[in-house]
C-alpha positions as a Markdown table, in Angstrom:
| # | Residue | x | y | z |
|---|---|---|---|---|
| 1 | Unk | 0.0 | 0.0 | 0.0 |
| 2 | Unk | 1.1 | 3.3 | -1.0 |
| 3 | Unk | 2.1 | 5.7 | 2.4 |
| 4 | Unk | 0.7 | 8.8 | 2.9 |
| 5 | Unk | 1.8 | 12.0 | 5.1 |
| 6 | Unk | -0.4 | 12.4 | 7.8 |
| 7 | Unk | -1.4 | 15.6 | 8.1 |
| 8 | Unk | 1.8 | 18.2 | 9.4 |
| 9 | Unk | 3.0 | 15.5 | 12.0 |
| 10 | Unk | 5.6 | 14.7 | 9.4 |
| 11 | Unk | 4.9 | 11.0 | 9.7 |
| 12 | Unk | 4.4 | 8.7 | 6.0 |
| 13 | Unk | 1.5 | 6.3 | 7.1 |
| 14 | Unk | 0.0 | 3.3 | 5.8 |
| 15 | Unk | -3.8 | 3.6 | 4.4 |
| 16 | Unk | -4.9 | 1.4 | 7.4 |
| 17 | Unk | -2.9 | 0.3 | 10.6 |
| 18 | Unk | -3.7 | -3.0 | 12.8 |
| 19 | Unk | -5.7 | -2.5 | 16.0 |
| 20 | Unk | -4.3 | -4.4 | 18.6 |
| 21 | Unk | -6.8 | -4.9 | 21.8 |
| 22 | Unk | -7.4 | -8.5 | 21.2 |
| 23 | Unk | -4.1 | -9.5 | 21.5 |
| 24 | Unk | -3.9 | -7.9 | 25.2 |
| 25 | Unk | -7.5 | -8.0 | 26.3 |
| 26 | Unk | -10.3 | -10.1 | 26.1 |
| 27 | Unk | -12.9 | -8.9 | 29.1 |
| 28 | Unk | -15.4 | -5.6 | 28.9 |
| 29 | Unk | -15.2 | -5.8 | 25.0 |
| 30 | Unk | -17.6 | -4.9 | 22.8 |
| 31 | Unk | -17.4 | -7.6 | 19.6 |
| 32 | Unk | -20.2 | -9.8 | 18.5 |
| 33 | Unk | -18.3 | -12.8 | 19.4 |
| 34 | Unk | -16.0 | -14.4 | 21.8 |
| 35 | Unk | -12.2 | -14.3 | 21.0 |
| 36 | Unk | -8.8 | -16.5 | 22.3 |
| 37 | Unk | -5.8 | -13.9 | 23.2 |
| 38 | Unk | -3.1 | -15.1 | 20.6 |
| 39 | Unk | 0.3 | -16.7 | 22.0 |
| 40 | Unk | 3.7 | -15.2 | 21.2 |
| 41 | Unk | 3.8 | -17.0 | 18.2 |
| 42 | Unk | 0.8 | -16.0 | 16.3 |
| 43 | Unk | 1.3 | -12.4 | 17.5 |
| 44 | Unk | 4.8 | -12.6 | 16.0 |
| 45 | Unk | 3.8 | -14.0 | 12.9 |
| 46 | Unk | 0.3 | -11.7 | 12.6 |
| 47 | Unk | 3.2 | -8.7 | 13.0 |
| 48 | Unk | 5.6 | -9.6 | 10.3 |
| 49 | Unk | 2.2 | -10.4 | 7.8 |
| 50 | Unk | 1.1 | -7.1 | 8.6 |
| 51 | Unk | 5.0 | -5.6 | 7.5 |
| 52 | Unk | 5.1 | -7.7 | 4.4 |
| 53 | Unk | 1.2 | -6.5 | 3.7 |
| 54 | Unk | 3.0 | -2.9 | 3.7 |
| 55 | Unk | 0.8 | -1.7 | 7.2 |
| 56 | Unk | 3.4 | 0.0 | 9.3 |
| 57 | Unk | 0.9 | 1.5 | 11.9 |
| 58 | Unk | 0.2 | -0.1 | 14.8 |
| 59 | Unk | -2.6 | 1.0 | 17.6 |
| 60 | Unk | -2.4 | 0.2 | 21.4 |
| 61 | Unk | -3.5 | 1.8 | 24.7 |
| 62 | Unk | -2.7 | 0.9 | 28.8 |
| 63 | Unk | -6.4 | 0.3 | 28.4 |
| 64 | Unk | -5.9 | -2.9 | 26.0 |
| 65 | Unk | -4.3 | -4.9 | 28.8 |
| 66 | Unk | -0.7 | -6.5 | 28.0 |
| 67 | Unk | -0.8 | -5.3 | 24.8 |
| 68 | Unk | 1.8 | -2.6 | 25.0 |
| 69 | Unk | 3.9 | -5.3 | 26.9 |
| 70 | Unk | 3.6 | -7.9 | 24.2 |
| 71 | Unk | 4.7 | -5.4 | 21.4 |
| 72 | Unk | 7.6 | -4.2 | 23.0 |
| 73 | Unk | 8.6 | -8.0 | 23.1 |
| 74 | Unk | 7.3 | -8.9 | 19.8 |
| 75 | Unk | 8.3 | -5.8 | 17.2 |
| 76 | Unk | 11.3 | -6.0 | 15.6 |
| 77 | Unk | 12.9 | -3.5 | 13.3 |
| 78 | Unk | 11.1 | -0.3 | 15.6 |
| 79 | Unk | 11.7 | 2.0 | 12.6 |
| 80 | Unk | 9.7 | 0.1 | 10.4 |
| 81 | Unk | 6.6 | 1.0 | 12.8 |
| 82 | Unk | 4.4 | 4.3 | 14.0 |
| 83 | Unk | 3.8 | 3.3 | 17.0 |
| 84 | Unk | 0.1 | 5.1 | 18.6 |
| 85 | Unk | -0.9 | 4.7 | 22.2 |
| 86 | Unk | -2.8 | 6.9 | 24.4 |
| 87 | Unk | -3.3 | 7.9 | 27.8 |
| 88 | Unk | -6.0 | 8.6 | 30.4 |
| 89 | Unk | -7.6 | 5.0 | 30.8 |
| 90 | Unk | -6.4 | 2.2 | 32.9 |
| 91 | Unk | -8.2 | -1.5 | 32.7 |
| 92 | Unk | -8.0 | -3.0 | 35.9 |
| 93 | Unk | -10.1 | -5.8 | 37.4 |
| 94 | Unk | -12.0 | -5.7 | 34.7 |
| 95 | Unk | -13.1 | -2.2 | 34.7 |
| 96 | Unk | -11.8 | 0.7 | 33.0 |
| 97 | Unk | -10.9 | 4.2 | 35.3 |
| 98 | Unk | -10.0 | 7.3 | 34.1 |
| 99 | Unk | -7.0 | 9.7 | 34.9 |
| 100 | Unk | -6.6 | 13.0 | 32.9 |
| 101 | Unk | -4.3 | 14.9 | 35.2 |
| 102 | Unk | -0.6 | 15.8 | 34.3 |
| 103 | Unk | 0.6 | 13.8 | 36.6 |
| 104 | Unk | -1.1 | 10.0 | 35.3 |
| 105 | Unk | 0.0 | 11.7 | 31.8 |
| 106 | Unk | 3.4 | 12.0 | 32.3 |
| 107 | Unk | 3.7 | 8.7 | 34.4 |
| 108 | Unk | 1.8 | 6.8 | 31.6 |
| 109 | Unk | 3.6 | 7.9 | 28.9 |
| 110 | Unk | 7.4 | 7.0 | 30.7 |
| 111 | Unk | 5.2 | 3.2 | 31.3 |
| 112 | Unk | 4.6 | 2.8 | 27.5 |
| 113 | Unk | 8.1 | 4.3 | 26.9 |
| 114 | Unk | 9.2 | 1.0 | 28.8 |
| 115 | Unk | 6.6 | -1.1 | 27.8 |
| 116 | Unk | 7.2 | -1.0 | 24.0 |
| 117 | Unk | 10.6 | -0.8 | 24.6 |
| 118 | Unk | 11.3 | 2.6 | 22.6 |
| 119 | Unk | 13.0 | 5.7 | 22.9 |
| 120 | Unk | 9.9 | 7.7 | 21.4 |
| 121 | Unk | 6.1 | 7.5 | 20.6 |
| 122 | Unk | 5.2 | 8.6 | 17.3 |
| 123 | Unk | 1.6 | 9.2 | 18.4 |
| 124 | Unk | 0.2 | 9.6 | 22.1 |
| 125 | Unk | -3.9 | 10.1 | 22.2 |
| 126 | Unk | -5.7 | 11.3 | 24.7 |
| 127 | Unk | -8.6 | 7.8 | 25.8 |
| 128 | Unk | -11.8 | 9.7 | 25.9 |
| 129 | Unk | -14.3 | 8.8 | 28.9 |
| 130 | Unk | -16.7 | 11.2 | 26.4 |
| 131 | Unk | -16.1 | 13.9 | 27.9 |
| 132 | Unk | -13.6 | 15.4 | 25.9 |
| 133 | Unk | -13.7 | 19.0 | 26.5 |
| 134 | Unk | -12.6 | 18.7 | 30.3 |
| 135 | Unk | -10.0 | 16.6 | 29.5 |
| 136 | Unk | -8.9 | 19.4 | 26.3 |
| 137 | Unk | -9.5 | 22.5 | 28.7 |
| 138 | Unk | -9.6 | 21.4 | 32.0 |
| 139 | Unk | -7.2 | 18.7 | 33.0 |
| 140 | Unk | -4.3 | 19.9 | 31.3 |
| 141 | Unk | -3.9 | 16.6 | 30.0 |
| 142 | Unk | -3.5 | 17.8 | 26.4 |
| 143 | Unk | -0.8 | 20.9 | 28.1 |
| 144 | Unk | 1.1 | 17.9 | 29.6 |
| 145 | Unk | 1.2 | 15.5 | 25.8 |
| 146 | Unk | 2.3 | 18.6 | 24.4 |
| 147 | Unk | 5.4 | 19.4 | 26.6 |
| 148 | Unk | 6.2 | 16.2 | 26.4 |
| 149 | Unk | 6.5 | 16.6 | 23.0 |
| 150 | Unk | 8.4 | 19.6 | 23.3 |
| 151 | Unk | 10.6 | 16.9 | 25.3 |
| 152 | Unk | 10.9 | 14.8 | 22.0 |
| 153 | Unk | 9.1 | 11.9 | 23.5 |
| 154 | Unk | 6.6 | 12.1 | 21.2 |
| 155 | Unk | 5.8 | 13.0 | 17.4 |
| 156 | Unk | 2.5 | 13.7 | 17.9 |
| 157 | Unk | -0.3 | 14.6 | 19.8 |
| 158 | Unk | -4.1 | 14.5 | 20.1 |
| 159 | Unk | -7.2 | 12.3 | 21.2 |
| 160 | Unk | -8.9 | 9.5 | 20.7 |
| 161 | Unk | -12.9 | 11.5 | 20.6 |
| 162 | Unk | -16.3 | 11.0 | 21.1 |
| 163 | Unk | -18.1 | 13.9 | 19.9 |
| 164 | Unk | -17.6 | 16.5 | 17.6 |
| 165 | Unk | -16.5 | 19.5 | 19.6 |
| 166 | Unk | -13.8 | 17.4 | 21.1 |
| 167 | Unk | -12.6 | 16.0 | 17.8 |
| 168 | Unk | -12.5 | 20.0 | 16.2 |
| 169 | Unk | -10.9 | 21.5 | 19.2 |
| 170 | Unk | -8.4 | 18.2 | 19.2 |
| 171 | Unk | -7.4 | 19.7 | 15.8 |
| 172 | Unk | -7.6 | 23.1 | 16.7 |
| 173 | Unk | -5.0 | 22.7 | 19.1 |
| 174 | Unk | -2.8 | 19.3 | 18.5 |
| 175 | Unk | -2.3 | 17.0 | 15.5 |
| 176 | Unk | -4.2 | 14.2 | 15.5 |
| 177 | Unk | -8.0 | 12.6 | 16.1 |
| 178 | Unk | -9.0 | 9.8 | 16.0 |
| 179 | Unk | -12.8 | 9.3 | 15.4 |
| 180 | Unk | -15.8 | 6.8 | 14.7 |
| 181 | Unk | -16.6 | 6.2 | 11.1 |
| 182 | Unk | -18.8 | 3.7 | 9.6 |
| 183 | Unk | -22.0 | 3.3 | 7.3 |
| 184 | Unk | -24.0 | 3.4 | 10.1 |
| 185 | Unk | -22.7 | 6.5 | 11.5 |
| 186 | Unk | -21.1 | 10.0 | 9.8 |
| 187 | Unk | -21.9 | 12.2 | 13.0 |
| 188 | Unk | -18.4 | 12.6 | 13.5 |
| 189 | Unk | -17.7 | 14.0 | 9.7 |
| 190 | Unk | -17.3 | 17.6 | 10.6 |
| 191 | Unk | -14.2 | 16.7 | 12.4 |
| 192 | Unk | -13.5 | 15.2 | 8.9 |
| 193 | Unk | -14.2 | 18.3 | 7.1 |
| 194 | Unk | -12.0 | 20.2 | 9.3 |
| 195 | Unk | -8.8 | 18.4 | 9.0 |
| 196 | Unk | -9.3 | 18.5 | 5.5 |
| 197 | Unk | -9.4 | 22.2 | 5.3 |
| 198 | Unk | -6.6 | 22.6 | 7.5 |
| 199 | Unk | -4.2 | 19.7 | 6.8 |
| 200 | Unk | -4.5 | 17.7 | 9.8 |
| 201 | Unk | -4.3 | 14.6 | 10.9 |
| 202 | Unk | -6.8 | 11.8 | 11.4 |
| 203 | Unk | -7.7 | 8.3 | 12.4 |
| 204 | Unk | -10.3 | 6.2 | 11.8 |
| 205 | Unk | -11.7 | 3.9 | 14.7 |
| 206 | Unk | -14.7 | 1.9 | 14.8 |
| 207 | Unk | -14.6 | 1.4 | 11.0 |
| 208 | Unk | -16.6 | -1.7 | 10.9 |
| 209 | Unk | -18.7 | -1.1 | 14.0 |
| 210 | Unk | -16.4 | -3.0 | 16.1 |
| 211 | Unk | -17.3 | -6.1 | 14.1 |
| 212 | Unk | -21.2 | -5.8 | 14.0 |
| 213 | Unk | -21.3 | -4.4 | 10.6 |
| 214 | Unk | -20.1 | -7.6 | 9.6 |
| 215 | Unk | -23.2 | -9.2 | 10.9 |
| 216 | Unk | -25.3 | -7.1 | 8.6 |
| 217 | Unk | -26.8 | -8.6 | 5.5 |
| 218 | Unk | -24.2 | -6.9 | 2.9 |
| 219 | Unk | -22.5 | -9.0 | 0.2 |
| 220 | Unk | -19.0 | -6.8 | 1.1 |
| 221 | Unk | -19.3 | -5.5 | 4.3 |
| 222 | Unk | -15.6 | -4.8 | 4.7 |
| 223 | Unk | -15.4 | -3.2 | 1.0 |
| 224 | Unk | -18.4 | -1.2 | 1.9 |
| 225 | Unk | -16.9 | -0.4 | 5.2 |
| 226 | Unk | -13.3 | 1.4 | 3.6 |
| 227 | Unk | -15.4 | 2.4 | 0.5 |
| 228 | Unk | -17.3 | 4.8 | 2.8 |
| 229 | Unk | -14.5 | 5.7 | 5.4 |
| 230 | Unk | -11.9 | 6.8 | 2.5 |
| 231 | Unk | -14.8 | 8.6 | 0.6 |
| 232 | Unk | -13.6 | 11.4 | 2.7 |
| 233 | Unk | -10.9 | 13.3 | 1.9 |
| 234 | Unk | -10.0 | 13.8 | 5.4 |
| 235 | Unk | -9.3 | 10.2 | 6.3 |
| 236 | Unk | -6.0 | 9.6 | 7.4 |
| 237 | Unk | -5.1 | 6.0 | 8.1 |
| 238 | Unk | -8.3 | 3.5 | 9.2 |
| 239 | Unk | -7.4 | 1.6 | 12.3 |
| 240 | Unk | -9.0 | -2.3 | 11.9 |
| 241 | Unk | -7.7 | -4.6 | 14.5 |
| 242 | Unk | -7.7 | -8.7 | 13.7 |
| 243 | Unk | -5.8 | -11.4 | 15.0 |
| 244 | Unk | -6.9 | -13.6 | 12.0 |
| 245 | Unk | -4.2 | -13.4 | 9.2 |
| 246 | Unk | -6.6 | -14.0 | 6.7 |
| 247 | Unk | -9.0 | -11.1 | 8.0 |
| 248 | Unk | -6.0 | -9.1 | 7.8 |
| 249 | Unk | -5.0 | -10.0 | 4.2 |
| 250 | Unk | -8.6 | -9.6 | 3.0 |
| 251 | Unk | -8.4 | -6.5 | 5.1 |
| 252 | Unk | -5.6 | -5.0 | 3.0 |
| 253 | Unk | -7.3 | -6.2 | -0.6 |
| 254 | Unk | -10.5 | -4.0 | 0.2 |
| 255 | Unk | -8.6 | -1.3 | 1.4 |
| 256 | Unk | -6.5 | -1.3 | -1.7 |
| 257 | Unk | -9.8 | -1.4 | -3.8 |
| 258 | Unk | -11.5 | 1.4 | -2.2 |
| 259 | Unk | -8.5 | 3.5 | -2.3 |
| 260 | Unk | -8.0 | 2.6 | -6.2 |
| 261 | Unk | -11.9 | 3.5 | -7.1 |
């Protein structure tokens, strides 16, 4: 798959990057069926299909369990990858909790520092609880990303949204959003619209309804799925996670198609 800039943050992306919760986390999720967690091996060789398929994004949070952990053991040739994690939810026990302040920022990005087992993080996003404004304007939490930026700890900046003032003042003020697009849902396109305009940055999350849209009585649901996300000139890179290789393979062809009609 070709790369492509995204946005200013000065990093060459690949059309769609592999999601990575299943591989840490299999409680409090949200897909249509039950999943195994993946041993070493299969992560290892789901990674290096992903490389040879041309993705070179890869999407984690604290929040998806031991998933930071296992890619820090599990990547090889760091350079090769744009590495995006986030801050501001914890899993624990099952449950998730939320920390916006400074403090659990700058903590939680040193963790994933360690964790992946890399000097830098090319994208840190702010884990919306849905509240985005307060944790924008009120926590400092996006103050505290950006000096650590400033620190060269990270690339880029920004937060992972739930509503459409968040994701327009995420751009307004940092690099990156990442936001819900699917055939079942275009509420979000403003942010979209506006990261167009301005040159910014974007992920897309949820692209297939977290697996549901697969359930839906569509010939091509995945075709239909990256047909509508990259119908927007805003799109960035679509985040799809899958520890199947063959989802992932069949993940890329569609992609390819949409992006070549």
């Amino acid at each position: 798959m070709k790369r492509r800039q995204l946005g200013q943050t000065g990093l060459s992306v690949s059309p769609i990057g592999l999601g990575t919760v299943k591989i840490g986390r299999d409680q409090g999720v949200k897909y249509p069926s039950g999943f195994t967690i993946p041993d070493d091996d299969a992560v290892r060789n789901l990674l290096a299909l992903a490389r040879d398929l041309g993705i070179n994004v890869v999407d984690t949070a604290p929040a998806y369990g031991t998933s930071e952990t296992r890619l820090g053991q599990l990547l090889t040739s760091r350079r090769d990858w744009v590495i995006v994690t986030k801050v501001g939810e914890e899993f624990e026990g099952g449950e998730s909790r939320f920390d916006f302040t400074p403090e659990h920022v700058r903590f939680s990005v040193e963790r994933s520092l360690k964790r992946l087992n890399t000097d830098w993080l090319d994208m840190v996003l702010i884990h919306s609880d849905g509240q985005d404004l307060d944790a924008l304007n009120r926590w400092g939490t996006l103050d505290a990303l950006l000096e650590l930026k400033a620190k060269g700890l990270i690339r880029a900046v920004g937060a992972s949204t739930k509503t459409v003032e968040g994701g327009l003042e995420t751009l307004r003020r940092a690099d990156v959003a990442m936001v819900t697009r699917h055939p079942g849902y275009d509420d979000e396109t403003p942010v979209l619209d506006y990261a167009a305009a301005h040159n910014k940055g974007t992920l897309i999350k949820k692209a297939l309804a977290s697996g549901h849209l697969v359930m839906k009585d569509d010939p091509d649901p995945i075709g239909t799925a990256l047909q509508h996300a990259f119908s927007h000139p805003g799109t960035g890179c679509v985040i799809l996670g899958t520890i199947n290789p063959a989802h992932l393979r069949e993940n890329v062809k569609k992609a390819e198609a949409a992006l070549a009609g």
